[in-house]
Every structure is written in structure tokens, then in C-alpha cells.
C-alpha positions, -999 to +999 in steps of 0.1 A: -161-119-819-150-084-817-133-073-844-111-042-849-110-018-879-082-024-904-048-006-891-059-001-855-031+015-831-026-013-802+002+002-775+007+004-738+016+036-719+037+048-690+052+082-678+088+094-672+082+099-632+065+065-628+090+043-645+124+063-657+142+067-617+180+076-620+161+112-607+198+126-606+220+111-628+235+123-660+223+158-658+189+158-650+173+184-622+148+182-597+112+180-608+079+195-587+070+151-578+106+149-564+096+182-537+064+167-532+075+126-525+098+142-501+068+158-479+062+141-452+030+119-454+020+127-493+032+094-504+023+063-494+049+053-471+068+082-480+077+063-513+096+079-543+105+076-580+141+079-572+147+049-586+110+035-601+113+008-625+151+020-635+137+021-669+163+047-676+191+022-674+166-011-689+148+004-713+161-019-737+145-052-719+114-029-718+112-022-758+121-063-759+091-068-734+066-049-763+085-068-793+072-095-778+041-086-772+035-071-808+022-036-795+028-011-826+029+020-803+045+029-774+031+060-753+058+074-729+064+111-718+096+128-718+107+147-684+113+183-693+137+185-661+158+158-676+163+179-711+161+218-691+173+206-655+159+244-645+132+247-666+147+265-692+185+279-700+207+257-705+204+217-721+215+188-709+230+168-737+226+133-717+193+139-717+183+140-751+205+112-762+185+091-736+156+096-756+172+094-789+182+060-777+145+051-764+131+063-799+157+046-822+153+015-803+115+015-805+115+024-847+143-008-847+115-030-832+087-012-854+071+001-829+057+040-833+070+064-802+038+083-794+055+107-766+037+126-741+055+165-733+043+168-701+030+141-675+031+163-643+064+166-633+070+202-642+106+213-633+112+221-596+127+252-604+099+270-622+079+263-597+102+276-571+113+306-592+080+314-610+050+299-595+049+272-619+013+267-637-005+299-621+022+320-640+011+331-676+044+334-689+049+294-682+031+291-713+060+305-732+083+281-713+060+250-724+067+265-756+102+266-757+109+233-745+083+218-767+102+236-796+136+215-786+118+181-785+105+187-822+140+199-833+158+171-819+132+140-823+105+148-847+123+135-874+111+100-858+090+112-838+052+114-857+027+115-830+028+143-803+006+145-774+010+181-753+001+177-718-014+144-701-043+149-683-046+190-674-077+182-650-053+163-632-025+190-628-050+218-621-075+205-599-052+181-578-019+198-583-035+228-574-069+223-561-073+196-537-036+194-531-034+154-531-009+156-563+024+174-569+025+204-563+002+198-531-014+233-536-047+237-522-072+264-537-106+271-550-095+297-572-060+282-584-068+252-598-090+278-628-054+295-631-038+267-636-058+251-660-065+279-681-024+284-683-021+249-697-045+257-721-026+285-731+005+263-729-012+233-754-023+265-779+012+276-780+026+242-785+002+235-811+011+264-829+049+259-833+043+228-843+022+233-871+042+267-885+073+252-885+076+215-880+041+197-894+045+200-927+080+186-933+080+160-904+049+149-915+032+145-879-003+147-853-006+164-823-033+162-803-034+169-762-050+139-737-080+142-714-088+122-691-122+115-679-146+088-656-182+089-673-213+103-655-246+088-651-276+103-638-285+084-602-320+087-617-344+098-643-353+132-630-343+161-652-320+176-628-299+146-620-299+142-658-288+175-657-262+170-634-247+148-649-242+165-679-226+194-659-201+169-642-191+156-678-186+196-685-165+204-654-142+174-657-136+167-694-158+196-714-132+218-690-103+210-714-119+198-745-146+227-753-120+254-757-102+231-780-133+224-799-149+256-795-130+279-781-142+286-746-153+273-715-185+254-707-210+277-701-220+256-667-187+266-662-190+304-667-222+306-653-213+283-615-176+295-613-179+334-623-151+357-621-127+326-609-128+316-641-105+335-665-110+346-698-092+340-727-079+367-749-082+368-787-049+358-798-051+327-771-081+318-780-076+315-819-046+294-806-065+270-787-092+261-807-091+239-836-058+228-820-058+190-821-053+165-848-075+139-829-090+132-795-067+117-770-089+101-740-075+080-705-105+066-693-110+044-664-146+047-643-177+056-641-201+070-612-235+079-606-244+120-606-272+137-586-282+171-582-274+187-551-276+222-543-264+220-504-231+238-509-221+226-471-229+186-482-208+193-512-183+205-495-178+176-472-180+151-500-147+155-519-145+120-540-143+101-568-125+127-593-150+149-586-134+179-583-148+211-566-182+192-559-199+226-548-190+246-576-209+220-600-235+211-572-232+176-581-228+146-553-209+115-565-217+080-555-217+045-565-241+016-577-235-011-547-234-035-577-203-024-595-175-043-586-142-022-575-106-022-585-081-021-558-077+014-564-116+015-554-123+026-592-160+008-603-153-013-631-184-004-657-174-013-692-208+003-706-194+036-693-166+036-718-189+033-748-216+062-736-187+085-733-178+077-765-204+082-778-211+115-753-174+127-772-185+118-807-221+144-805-206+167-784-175+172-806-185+166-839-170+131-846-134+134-839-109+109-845-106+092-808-075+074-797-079+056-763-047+068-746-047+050-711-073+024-699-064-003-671-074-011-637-051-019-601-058-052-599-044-080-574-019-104-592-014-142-578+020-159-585+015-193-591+045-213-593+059-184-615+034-172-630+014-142-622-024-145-627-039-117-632-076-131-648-093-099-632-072-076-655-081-096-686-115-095-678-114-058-670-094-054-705-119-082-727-150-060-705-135-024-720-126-032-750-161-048-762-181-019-753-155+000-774-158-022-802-196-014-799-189+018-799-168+017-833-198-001-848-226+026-836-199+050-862-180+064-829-142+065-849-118+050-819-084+045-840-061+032-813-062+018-778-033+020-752-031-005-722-021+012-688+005+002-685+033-016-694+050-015-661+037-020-624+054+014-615+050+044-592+018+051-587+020+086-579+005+092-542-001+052-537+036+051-538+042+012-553+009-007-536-013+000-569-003-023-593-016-013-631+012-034-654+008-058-679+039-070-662+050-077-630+081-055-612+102-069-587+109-028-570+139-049-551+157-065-583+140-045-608+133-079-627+102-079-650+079-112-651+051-111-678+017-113-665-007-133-681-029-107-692+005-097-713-002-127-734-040-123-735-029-088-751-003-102-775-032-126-788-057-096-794-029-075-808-019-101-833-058-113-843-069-077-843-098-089-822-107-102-789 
């Protein structure tokens, strides 16, 4: 039996684009995924989150669904476009009483709102007026708006997390163009990154001069990251795969944890690669209370140095392949989820353990971990016994990882709801329960039991 350490955080997670809908109701403007579901073949058959789960108008059944299942968090993000509808200027009062409602109603079930400030949907208008993330001075408007949601919440509100996954936003926001804004680039996606950064250091900041102390809080920022393992012993697909781990997640985490940029980094990338200046830098690092991780795959990592092959071989969350001259692939033997992900749970523990040398033994919290897996109704139940495996798989090699001294202090299913799956539009199904995208009703899947029984023995 696996069992978990004494006051363990067990939540689910979802995001305001994927699950909220009512995209112009009470207020709320236009954010850069409602521009880019409206292109013509971005989206999965041209689907949208107009209307998602219409968790805006049910969030109530949704707290009710985690009552029931015991989870004592609840990770959600807040849409900034539904607080600022341009970006900045002036509020929308509807907005924050949403939330207010959302947060008081999770505290009345005892359940901890861990929220998320920013989950990709960065207000249309800053990115029409502005450029969005390759402008610096959007740093200052992450700011601002950050500054609102700790005046106005975090009184309840004890566990902040800055941006949700910034490899994500730069490098297919702004790289490879298959996310919102659809930008394509081999130079942007370094711009836009680094300005997060900047954003998450200024964040950071205002929180901890002016709020921390008397609301008692964390705040931390979320990376996500697939693990990396050498195709074979030789020292330079070893190598490699080091130097993938430092493009994707050492990208976001070492300037956090050391102030700068992976030198594989500095050294591949040169002058597309931007430098941080004093006062950013002494922002950025040091600036998170613990080390928020969404992890989901693993793949294997040779060393190529073909820049043309690389180019061609764009996969996998691989990013750029030519600027770290790595080629992704996969073992034949891994099984898949639907989404195509390989489902290794020993991945998840080497990372982990990759995190704790690299970074001095933070305190990790596994933010997001689930799989797209096909659900069978059976007489009106939905069977979903490849989820719980992928789920039981996961979490034991993170339970191994706690006992080899790795400190993993909370674990948050992806996700609560089936919901919008971004450029899959609604085929990719991630929830714990089912959504009926027709009626809107919610069905419990089984593996939303199998979760209430590990949440309530602390152990699987």
C-alpha cells in the first residue's frame, strides 16, 4: 500500500476558458482564445468556449461534485478579461462577485481555492492594442491585475499560482502557432517567455511587500513539463536529454531558482535570447514559495545535429527541436492516451527526482496530472478503468518518490470536468466526470469514486 504523508493536499484542476462559457455575459470582454476559436481551422471543428461546461452559471453543482468527492483543494484560474474586460482600466464589478461567490462557496464546503492568475487567455485587447506578451510593459499590466485579485480575494484566498504553464504560452502561443494567439516565430516565443518571467517577478513582488504577511499566503508559478530519457546510453543522447529537460522546464524554473537562463540555452539560442536586467532579475529569482509542476509524458531523447531533420520533426512538446538539436520519439512499448501522450508512470518519479537535485529540494506540489482517456457508459455508468489505472500507475511512482526524500506535498487530478480542450475542441476527454456539452449535465465517472476512496484513506 501506498501511503501518503500526514496533511497531503488532494484537489482537481480546471481553467476559466475550458469550463467557465457565458464568454459575454455580465461584463466580461473578449479574451486572445475567443480571436483564435474563431479562425477558421484552429479548433477542432471550429469548436469554442462560448459556452464550455457553463460552469459560470453551475458552479454550485460543481463545488457539490468535489464535496462529494472529499478533494480539500480546488485549482481554478480566474479570467483577467472577465475582471479588466480591456486589459486594464476600468473593472467589472460582476466579475469579481463571480469569484467571490466561487471562493466563498468552496471555504463553505472546506475546500481551499488554490487559483491560477493566468491560464492563457490574455485579454483580446492587449493583444490587439499592445502586442500582448512580446510587449515589456505587459509585465506591469500582469502586475496590476494581479494587485486587484489580492485586494479583493486574498483575504480567502491563501495559495496563489502566477501563470500556468509559460512554455505553453510562449512556444505555442507564439512559436509554433498551434495555441492562442497562433503566432508563429523562432525568435518570439524567447520574447514572450522572458516577459512572463518578468510578469511572475513582478507579481511575486507585490505580493510579498504588501499582501504576504497579513494574509498569510504562498505563491508559487506552475511548469509544466513531459520527462526526457536518453534513447540510449551514449553520452550524447544522455546529454540530450538533459538539454531537452533545460529547454522545456529548466526554461522557466532556473531563472526562478537561479536567476538566469540555462546555459544550453544561452549557448544554442544566442542573441534570441534576451537578457535580464538587474532589477528583473533580483525579482525573479527566489520568487516562489514552492514548486508547482503539470506533468503528463515522457519521451525518448537523441542527439541530433541535422538542423534540416530537426526542422521537419516538430512533436511531442518538443519545442524548437533544432535549436536544442534533440529528436523526440517514442518506445513502441508504451501504451498511448487518446491524446497520443505515452503513459510512463516511472517518468513522473525521475523528474521528480531530476527537480529535487537540480533545485535544491523544493517543496513540490503536483498541479495537473491526467490522461484523455475513452469512457464506456454502461447502463449509466461511465467506466473509465484506463483512467484509474493511469491515476493508481502515477501516483505510485510518486509515492516512491516521497519515500527516496523527494518532498511532493499535494497532487491535483486533471480535471474535474470533461471540458474544452483547447485546439481538440471537446473530443479529448480529461474529467473525472462526465459532461453532457448538449444538457450540460454532469455524470460521475468511476474513477471519481476510485479518487474519493484515495482521498479519504490517504493512500491508494
Amino acid at each position: 500500500m501506498s501511503q501518503f504523508p500526514d496533511g497531503f493536499v488532494w484537489g482537481t484542476a480546471t481553467s476559466a476558458y475550458q469550463i467557465e462559457g457565458a464568454y459575454r455575459e455580465d461584463g466580461r470582454g473578449l479574451s486572445i482564445w475567443d480571436a483564435f476559436c474563431r479562425m477558421p481551422g484552429k479548433v477542432l471543428n471550429n469548436e469554442n468556449g462560448d459556452i464550455a461546461c457553463d460552469h459560470y452559471h453551475r458552479y454550485a453543482e460543481d463545488v457539490a461534485l468535489m464535496q462529494t468527492m472529499g478533494v480539500t483543494a480546488y485549482r481554478f484560474s480566474i479570467s483577467w478579461s472577465r475582471l479588466l474586460p480591456q486589459g486594464r482600466g476600468q473593472i467589472n464589478e460582476a466579475g469579481f462577485a463571480f469569484y467571490d461567490q466561487l471562493i466563498n462557496s468552496l471555504l463553505d464546503n472546506n475546500i481551499q481555492p488554490w487559483v491560477t492568475l493566468f491560464h492563457w487567455d490574455l485579454p483580446l485587447a492587449l493583444h490587439l492594442e499592445m502586442d500582448g506578451l512580446l510587449n515589456p510593459e505587459i509585465a506591469d499590466y500582469f502586475a496590476h491585475y494581479a494587485k486587484l485579485c489580492f485586494e479583493r480575494f486574498g483575504d480567502r484566498v491563501k495559495h496563489w499560482i502566477t501563470l500556468n504553464e509559460a512554455w505553453c504560452s510562449a512556444m505555442l502561443g507564439y512559436g509554433l502557432g498551434i495555441k492562442a494567439p497562433g503566432h508563429v516565430s523562432t525568435v518570439d516565443p524567447y520574447i514572450a517567455g522572458h516577459n512572463l518571467l518578468r510578469a511572475h517577478g513582478k507579481i511575486v513582488d507585490i505580493y510579498r511587500r504588501d499582501f504576504q504577511s497579513k494574509q498569510n499566503g504562498v505563491i508559487g508559478i506552475s511548469n509544466n513539463c513531459d520527462w526526457r530519457e536518453p534513447k540510449s546510453d551514449s553520452p550524447a543522447d544522455q546529454a540530450a536529454a538533459t538539454r531537452a529537460l533545460e529547454f522545456f522546464l529548466g526554461w522557466f524554473a532556473d531563472p526562478v531558482y537561479f536567476g538566469d537562463y540555462p546555459e544550453s540555452m544561452r549557448k544554442n539560442i544566442g542573441d534570441r535570447l534576451p537578457f535580464f536586467s538587474d532589477k528583473d532579475q533580483s525579482l525573479i529569482k527566489d520568487s516562489s514559495d514552492f514548486f508547482g509542476l503539470n506533468h503528463y509524458t515522457t519521451m525518448l531523447s537523441e542527439n541530433i545535429e541535422d538542423e534540416q531533420l530537426l526542422q521537419n520533426n516538430i512533436r511531442g512538446n518538443g519545442g524548437i527541436a533544432a535549436d536544442q538539436m534533440v529528436l523526440l520519439s517514442d518506445d513502441p512499448d508504451w501504451a498511448k492516451t487518446d491524446m497520443g501522450w505515452n503513459i510512463v508512470p516511472w517518468g513522473c518519479r525521475k523528474l521528480l527526482e531530476w527537480i529535487t537535485e537540480r533545485y535544491n529540494r523544493p517543496a513540490i506540489y503536483i498541479t495537473e496530472n491526467g490522461c484523455a482517456i475513452f469512457d464506456d457508459s454502461i447502463k449509466g455508468t461511465i467506466n473509465d478503468s484506463g483512467r484509474i489505472d493511469f491515476l493508481k500507475g502515477y501516483l505510485q511512482e510518486i509515492s516512491k518518490a516521497i519515500d527516496s526524500g523527494v518532498d511532493v506535498r499535494g497532487y491535483f487530478v486533471w480535471s474535474l470536468l470533461d471540458n474544452f480542450e483547447w485546439e481538440f475542441g471537446y473530443k479529448m476527454r480529461f474529467g473525472l466526470h462526465y459532461v453532457d456539452f448538449v444538457t450540460g449535465d454532469r455524470i460521475p465517472k468511476q474513477s471519481a469514486d476510485w479518487y474519493k476512496s484515495v482521498i479519504k484513506n490517504n493512500s491508494l
